[in-house]
C-alpha positions as a printed Julia matrix, in Angstrom:
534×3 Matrix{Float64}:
 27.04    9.35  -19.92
 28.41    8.53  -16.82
 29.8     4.82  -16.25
 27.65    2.36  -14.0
 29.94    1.0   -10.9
 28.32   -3.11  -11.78
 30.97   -3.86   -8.91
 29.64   -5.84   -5.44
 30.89   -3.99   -2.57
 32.0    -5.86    0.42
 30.12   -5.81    3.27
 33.19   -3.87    5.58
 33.2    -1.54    2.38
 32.39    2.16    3.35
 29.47    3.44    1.66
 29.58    7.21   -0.06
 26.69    8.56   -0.71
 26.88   12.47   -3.16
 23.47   12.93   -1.71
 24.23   12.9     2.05
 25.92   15.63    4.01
 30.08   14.76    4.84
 30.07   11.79    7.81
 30.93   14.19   10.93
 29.69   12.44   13.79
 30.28    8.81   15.15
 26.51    7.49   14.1
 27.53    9.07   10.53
 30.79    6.66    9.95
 28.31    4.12   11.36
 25.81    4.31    9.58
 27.72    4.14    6.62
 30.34    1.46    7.49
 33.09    3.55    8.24
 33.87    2.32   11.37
 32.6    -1.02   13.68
 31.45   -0.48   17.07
 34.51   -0.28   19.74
 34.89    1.55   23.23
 35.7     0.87   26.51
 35.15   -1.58   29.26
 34.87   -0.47   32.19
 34.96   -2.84   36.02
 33.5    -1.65   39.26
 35.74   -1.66   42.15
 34.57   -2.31   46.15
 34.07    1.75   46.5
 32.42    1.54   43.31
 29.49   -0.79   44.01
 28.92    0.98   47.39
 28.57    4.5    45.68
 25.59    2.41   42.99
 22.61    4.04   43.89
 21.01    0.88   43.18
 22.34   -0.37   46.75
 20.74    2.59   48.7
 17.55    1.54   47.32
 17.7    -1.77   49.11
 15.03   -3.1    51.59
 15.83   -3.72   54.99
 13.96   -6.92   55.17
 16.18   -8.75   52.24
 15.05  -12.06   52.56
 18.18  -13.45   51.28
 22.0   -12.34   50.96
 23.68  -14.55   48.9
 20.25  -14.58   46.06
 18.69  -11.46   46.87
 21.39   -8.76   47.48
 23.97  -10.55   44.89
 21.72  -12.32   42.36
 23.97  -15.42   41.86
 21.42  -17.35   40.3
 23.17  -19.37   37.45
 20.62  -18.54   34.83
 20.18  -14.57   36.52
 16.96  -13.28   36.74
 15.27  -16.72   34.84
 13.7   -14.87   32.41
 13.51  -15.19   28.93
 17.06  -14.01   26.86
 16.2   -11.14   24.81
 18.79   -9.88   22.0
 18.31   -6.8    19.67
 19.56   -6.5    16.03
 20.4    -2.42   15.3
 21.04   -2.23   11.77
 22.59    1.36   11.78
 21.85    3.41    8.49
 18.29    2.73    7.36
 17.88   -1.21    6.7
 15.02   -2.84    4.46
 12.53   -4.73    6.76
  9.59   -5.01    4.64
  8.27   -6.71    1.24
 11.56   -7.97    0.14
 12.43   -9.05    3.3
  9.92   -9.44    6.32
  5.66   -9.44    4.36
  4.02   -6.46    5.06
  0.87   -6.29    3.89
 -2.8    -4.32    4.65
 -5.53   -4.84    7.24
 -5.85   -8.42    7.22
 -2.16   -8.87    7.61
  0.89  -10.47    6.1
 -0.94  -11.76    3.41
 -3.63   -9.1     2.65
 -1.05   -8.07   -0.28
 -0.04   -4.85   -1.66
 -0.52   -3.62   -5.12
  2.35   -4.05   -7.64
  3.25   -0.93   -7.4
  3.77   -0.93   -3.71
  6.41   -3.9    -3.97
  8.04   -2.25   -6.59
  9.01    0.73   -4.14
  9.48   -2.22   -1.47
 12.25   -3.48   -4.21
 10.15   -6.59   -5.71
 10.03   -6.55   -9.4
  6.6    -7.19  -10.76
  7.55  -11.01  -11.45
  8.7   -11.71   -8.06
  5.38  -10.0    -5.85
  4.14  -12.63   -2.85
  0.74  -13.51   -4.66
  2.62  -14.98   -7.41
  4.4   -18.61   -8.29
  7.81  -18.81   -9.02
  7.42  -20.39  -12.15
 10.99  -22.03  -11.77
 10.41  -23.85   -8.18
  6.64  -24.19   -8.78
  6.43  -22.46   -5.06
  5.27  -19.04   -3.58
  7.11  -16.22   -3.46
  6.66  -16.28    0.32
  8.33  -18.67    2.68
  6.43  -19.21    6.31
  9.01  -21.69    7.87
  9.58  -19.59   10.78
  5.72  -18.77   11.64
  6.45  -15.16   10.43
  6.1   -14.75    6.69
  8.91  -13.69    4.78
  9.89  -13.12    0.8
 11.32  -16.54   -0.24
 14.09  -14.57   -1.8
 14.68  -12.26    1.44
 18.05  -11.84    2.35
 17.45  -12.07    5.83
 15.72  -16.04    5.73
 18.98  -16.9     2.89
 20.91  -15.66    5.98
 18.85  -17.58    8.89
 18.67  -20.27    7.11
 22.28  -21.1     6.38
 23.13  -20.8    10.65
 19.35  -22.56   11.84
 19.34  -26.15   11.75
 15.87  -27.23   10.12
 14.97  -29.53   12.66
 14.37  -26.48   14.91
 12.82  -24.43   12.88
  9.68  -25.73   13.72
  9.79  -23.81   17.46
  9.89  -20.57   15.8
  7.49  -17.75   15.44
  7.2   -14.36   14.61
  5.84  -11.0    14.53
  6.4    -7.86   12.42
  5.54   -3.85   13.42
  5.1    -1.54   10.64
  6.24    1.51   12.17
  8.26    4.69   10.54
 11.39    6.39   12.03
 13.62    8.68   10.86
 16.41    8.16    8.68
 20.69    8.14    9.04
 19.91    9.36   12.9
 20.77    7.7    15.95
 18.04    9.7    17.95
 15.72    7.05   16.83
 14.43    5.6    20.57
 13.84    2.34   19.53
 16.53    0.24   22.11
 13.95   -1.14   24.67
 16.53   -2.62   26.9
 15.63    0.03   30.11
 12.6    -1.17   29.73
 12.84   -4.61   30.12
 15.3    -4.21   32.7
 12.53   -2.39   34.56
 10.51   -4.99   34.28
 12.93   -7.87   35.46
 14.18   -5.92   38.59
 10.69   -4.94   40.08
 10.36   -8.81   40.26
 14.19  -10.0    40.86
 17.6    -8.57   42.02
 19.67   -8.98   39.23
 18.76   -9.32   35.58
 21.52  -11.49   34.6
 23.89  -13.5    37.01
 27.25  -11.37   35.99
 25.92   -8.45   34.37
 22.41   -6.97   33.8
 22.58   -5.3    29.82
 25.25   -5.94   27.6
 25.32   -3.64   23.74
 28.61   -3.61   21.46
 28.74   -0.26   21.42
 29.78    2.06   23.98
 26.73    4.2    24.16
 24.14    4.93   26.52
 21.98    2.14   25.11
 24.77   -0.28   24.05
 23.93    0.45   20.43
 23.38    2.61   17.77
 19.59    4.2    18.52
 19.02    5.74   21.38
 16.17    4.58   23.94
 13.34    6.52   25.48
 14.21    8.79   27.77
 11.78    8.17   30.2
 13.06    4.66   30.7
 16.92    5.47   31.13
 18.57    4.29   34.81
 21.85    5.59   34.98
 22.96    2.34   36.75
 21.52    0.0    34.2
 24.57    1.5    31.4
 25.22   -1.74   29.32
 28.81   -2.7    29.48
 30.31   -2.97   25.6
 30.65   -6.6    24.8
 32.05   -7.34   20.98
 34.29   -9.57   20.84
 36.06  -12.59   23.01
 37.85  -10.9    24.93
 35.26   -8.43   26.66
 33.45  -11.81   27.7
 36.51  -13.04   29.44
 37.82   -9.79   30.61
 34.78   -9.78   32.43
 36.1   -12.07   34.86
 39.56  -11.17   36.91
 39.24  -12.93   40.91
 43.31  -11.68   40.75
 46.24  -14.15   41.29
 44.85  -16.38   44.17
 44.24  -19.15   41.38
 48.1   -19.17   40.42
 49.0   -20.28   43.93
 45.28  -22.61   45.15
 43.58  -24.79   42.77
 39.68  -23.45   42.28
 38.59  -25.31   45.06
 40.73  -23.93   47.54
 40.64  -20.07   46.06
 36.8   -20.55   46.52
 37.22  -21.67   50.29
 39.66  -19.06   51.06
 37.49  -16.24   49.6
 34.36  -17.52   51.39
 36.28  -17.84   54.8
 37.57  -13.93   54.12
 33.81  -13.19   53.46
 32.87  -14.85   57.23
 35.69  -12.62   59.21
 34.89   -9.48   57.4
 30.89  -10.17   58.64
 32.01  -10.88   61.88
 34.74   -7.9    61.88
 31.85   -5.18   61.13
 29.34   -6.8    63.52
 31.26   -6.1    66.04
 31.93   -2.44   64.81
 29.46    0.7    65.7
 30.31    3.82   63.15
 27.7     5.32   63.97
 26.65    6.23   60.33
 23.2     5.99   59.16
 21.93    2.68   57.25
 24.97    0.88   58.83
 23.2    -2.37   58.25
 22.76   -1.59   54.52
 26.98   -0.84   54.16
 27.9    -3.85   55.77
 25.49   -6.13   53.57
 26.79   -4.53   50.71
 30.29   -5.34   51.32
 29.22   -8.82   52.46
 27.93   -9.38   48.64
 30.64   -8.12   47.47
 33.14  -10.74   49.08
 30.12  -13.19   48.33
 30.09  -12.14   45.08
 33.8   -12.74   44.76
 33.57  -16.05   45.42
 30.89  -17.05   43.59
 32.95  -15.94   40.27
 36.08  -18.08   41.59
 33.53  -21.13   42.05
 31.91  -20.83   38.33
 34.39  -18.62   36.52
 37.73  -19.43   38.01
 38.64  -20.75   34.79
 37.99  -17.84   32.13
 37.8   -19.52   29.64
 34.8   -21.44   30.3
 33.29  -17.75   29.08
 34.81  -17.73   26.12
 32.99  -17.93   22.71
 35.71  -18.92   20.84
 36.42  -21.91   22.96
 32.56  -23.06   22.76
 32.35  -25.98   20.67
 28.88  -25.33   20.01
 29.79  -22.21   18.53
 32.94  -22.67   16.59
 34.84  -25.4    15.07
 33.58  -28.76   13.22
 30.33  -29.16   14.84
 29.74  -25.65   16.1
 27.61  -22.45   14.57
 30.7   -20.82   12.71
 33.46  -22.77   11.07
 36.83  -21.47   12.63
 37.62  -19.53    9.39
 34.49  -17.78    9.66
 35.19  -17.04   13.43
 38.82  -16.01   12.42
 37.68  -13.95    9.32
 34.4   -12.03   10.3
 34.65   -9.12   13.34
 30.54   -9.65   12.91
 30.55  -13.05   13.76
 32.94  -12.98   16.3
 30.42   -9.87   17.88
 27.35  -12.33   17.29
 29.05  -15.1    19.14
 30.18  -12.68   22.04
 26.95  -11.14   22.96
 25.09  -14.93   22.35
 27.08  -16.32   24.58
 26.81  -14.08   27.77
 22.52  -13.5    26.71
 21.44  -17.06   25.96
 23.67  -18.56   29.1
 22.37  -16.11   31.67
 25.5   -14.36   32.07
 23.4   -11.23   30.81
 19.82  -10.57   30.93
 19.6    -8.96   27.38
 22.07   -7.61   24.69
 22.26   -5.94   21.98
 24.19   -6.32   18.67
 25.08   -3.08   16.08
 25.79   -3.89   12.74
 26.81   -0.94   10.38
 26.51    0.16    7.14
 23.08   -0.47    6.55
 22.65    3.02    4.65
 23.41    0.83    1.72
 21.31    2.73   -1.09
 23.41    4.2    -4.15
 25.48    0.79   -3.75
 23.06   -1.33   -6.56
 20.73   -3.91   -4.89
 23.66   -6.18   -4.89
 25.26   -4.49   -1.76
 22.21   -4.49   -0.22
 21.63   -8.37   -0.36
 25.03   -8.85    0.73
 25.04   -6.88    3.56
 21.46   -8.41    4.82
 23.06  -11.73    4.29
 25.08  -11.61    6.4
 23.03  -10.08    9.5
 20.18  -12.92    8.27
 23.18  -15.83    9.13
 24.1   -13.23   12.52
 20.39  -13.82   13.58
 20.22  -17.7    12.75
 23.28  -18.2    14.97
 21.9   -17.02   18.13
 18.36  -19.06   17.12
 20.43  -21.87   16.65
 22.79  -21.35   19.87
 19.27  -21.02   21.97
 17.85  -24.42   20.62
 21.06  -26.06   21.18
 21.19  -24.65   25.2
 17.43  -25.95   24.93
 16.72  -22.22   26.02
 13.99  -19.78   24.54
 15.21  -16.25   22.74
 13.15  -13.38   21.6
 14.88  -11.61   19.01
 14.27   -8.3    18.16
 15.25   -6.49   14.26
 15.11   -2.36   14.15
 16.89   -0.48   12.08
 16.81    3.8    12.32
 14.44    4.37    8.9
 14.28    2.65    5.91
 14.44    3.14    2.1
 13.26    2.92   -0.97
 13.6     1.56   -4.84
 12.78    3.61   -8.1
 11.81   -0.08   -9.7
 14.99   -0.2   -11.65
 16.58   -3.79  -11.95
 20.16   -5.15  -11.15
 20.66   -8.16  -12.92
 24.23   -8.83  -11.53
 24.56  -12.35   -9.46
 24.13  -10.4    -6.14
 21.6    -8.39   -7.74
 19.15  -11.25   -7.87
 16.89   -9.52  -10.78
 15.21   -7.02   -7.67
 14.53   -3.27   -7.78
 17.69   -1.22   -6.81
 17.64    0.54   -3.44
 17.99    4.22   -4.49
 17.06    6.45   -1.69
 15.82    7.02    2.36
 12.37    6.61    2.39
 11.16    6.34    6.18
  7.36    5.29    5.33
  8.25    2.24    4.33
 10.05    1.29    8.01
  9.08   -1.56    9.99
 10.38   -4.33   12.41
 10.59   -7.86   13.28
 10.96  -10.02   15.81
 11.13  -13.76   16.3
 10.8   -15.97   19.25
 12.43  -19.48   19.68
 10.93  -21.57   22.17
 12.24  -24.91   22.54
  8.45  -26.26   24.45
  6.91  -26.1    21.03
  5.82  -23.13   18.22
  4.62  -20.13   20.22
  0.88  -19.25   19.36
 -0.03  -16.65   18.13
 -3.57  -14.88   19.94
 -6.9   -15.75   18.29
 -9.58  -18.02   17.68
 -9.23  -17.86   14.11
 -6.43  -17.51   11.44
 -8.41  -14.2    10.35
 -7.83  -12.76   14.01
 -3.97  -14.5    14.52
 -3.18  -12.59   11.13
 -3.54   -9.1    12.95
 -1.59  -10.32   16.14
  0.95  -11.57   13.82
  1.18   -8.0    11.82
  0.89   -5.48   14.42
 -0.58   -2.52   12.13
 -0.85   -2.06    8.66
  0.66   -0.59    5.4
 -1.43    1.18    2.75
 -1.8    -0.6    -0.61
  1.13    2.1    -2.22
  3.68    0.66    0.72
  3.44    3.51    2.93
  3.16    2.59    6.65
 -0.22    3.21    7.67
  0.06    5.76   10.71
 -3.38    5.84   12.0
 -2.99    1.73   12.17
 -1.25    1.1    15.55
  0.25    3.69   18.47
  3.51    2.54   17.17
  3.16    3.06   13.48
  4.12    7.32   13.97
  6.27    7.44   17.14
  8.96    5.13   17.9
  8.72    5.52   21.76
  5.52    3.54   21.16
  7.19    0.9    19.14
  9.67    0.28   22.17
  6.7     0.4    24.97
  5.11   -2.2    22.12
  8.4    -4.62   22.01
  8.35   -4.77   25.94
  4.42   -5.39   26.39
  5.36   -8.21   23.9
  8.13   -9.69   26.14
  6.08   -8.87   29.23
  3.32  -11.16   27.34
  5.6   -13.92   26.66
  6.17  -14.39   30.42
  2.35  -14.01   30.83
  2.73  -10.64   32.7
  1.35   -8.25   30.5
 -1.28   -7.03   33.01
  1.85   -5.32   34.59
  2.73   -3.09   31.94
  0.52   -0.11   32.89
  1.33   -0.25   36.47
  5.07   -0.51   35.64
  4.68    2.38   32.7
  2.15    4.64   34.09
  2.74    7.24   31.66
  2.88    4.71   28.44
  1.42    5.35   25.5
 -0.2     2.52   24.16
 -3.97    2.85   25.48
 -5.89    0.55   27.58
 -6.07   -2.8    28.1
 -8.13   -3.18   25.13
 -5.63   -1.67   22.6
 -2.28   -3.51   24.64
 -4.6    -6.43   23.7
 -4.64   -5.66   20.1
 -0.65   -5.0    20.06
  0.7    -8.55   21.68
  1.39  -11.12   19.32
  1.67  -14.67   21.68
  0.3   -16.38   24.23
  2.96  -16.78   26.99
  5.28  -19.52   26.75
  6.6   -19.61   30.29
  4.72  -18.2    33.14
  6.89  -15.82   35.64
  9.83  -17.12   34.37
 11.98  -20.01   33.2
């Protein structure tokens, strides 16, 4: 008989699984919490924003240099922050974390047996009283239903204040994908970025996407295909120093105070205009090179004016993130590379310094470890997710937060009773029918509302698609719920919506694959809460 391992593995413990192939590729160690995210950050030079094929697209008629060409806006684009959880290896989302639950929504429960595979003992199912707390085994708090146990709220709940709570709603998407792959498109971030820039120059005021991986979506899944722009690469952001490293106007501060770096640079900016007025090359779309190099100078200075001190970028230096009264105690911010990523990519999203970012946590292929490693590990991204909730409501800024993970899995109903255990069904294989995701919107005007008439009708805006009563994604209940292309065209009509510009996403995505209007109807969750933008 072969001796049970009753140990809790850390969460930054490797997972091995006998049943998997030997980790060869980078989404392999990943996946398995071999390795964090890390690459490199790369700046763009003078020569390098005039060879962005971004600037040959520009209109002759730009009304405006300085907020048109450059985007210098100090909250970028004004649109809502948007930040994506990628839980690399095959996370749970549903029943013992987010409800998932038939036609009629979170609530139209499953059968016993479909929570058990969905890890839920048959003592701990939604439709029953936990006879110790006299309360449901669901907890609505956040608009969105989840497992009062789940991991996930535990988490959220330890970094979100309860006073703001309130503002929150939700939304889940039971959708399959395939398991331990990266090829999974589920990043929308081309998308959105699509959207912002056919409205506004610049997504966010220093950079447009942000990921904390170096990868061509700035995290572990890919995204579609159709939606990639080569000049829309995220930059890696995962830690302090990216932030501030962002930032470098050279050694002019060591000799002039800001205020006199900032005058120099903007009187540098007036002889170079006058300089190439006065020059004829000859060359074709002269006009568009020297407004280009204008922003640039422009540009320059406007990072000396708000950024001449870098440190006013950097997380770890933000009370409101670390330290007595901040998010993360310092030993947490000292002692945790995942909260020190969370804080990073908060920081640049919800302050406008980024339009959207995204955040990879690994080791999320955490079957074969006993339930207890499970728990640990969702823990810990449930207290990653309250922190940027909490950050938003305490910039008074909304926040639509997006939770995908590349498959799902699976329990065979047997129990750990070990602390971390919690008395729930171990996690003992990949199982990709039982995949879904989540997201959440903060929005510090009041709760958003959901679409509908009548709690029967908000119920299926709230669950977008179904599961069968065994816990088996019900393909045949949404677009998304068989092909994760959909579920990313699905997560950007639901942004769109939040800005009340939904009637844009067919023009902007002619070839999407959602239906018409009738069926985008059916998949958005809210009624806007801001109208164009912020």
């Amino acid at each position: 008989m072969s001796k049970r391992n009753n140990k809790t593995l850390h969460p930054d413990v490797p997972l091995y699984h006998t049943a998997h192939k030997r980790p060869v590729t980078r989404r392999d160690f990943l996946a398995q919490g071999m390795i964090a995210g890390s690459g490199t950050l790369l700046g763009t030079s003078l020569l390098g924003a005039l060879s962005n094929p971004l600037y040959a697209e520009l209109a002759p008629d730009v009304r405006d240099l300085r907020d048109v060409y450059c985007g210098l806006s100090a909250q970028g684009a004004g649109k809502i922050p948007f930040i994506a959880f990628d839980l690399a290896g095959g996370a749970n989302m549903a029943g013992s974390n987010v409800l998932v639950g038939g036609a009629g929504g979170q609530m139209d429960f499953l059968t016993t047996e479909g929570y058990s595979k969905l890890g839920l003992p048959g003592d701990m199912t939604p439709n029953l009283i936990d006879p110790t707390t006299q309360m449901n085994y669901y907890n609505n708090e956040l608009g969105l239903a989840f497992h009062s146990d789940s991991a996930f709220l535990r988490g959220i709940f330890d970094k979100f204040s309860v006073g703001n709570r309130a503002n929150v709603n939700g939304a889940v998407i039971p959708a399959r994908s395939e398991n331990d792959t990266g090829n999974n498109p589920h990043n929308p971030m081309y998308g959105l970025y699509k959207y912002v820039r056919s409205q506004e120059p610049a997504y966010g005021s220093l950079l447009d996407l942000i990921g904390s991986r170096a990868s061509q979506s700035g995290g572990n899944s890919m995204a579609p295909a159709s939606m990639i722009i080569p000049a829309a690469l995220p930059t890696k952001v995962d830690r302090p120093s990216d932030v501030t490293g962002l930032v470098d106007v050279g050694d002019l501060l060591n000799v002039l105070n800001q205020d006199e770096a900032v005058r120099v640079m903007e009187s540098i900016q007036r002889i170079s205009a006058m300089k190439m007025a006065q020059v004829d090359s000859g060359v074709a779309r002269e006009s568009d090179i020297d407004k280009s190099v204008n922003c640039n100078y422009v540009k320059s200075a406007d990072l000396a004016d708000r950024f001449g001190n870098p440190a006013s970028l950097d997380p770890a230096l933000d009370a409101e993130i670390v330290g007595a009264s901040g998010i993360f105690s310092q030993e947490e911010f000292d002692s945790d590379g995942e909260f020190r990523k969370t804080a990073s990519v908060m920081k640049m999203v919800i302050n406008g310094y980024a339009g959207a970012g995204t955040i990879t946590m690994g080791g999320y292929d955490y079957h074969g470890g006993g339930r207890r490693t499970g728990e640990v590990r969702d823990f810990r991204a449930g207290r990653c997710m309250g922190a940027c909730l909490e950050y938003a409501a305490r910039m008074n800024m909304p926040l639509m937060m997006y939770v995908f993970s590349d498959g799902s899995l699976a329990s065979n109903g047997m129990i750990d009773d070990s602390e971390d255990g919690r008395g729930k069904g171990m996690w003992t294989g990949d199982n990709s029918s039982t995949a879904a995701s989540f997201f959440l919107v903060y929005n510090p005007g009041g709760k958003p509302q959901l679409i509908g008439a009548t709690p029967e009708v908000q119920a299926k805006h709230q669950q977008l698609g179904y599961m069968r009563p065994d816990a088996s994604v019900e393909t045949a209940s949404s677009p998304a719920a068989n092909n994760v292309n959909l579920l990313a065209e699905a997560v950007i009509l639901n942004y769109m919506a939040l800005h009340g510009e939904q009637n844009q996403f067919a023009s902007l995505f002619p070839t999407q694959g959602l239906g018409n209007s009738t069926m985008l109807d059916a998949l958005t969750a809210f009624e806007p809460i801001v109208q164009g933008n912020i």
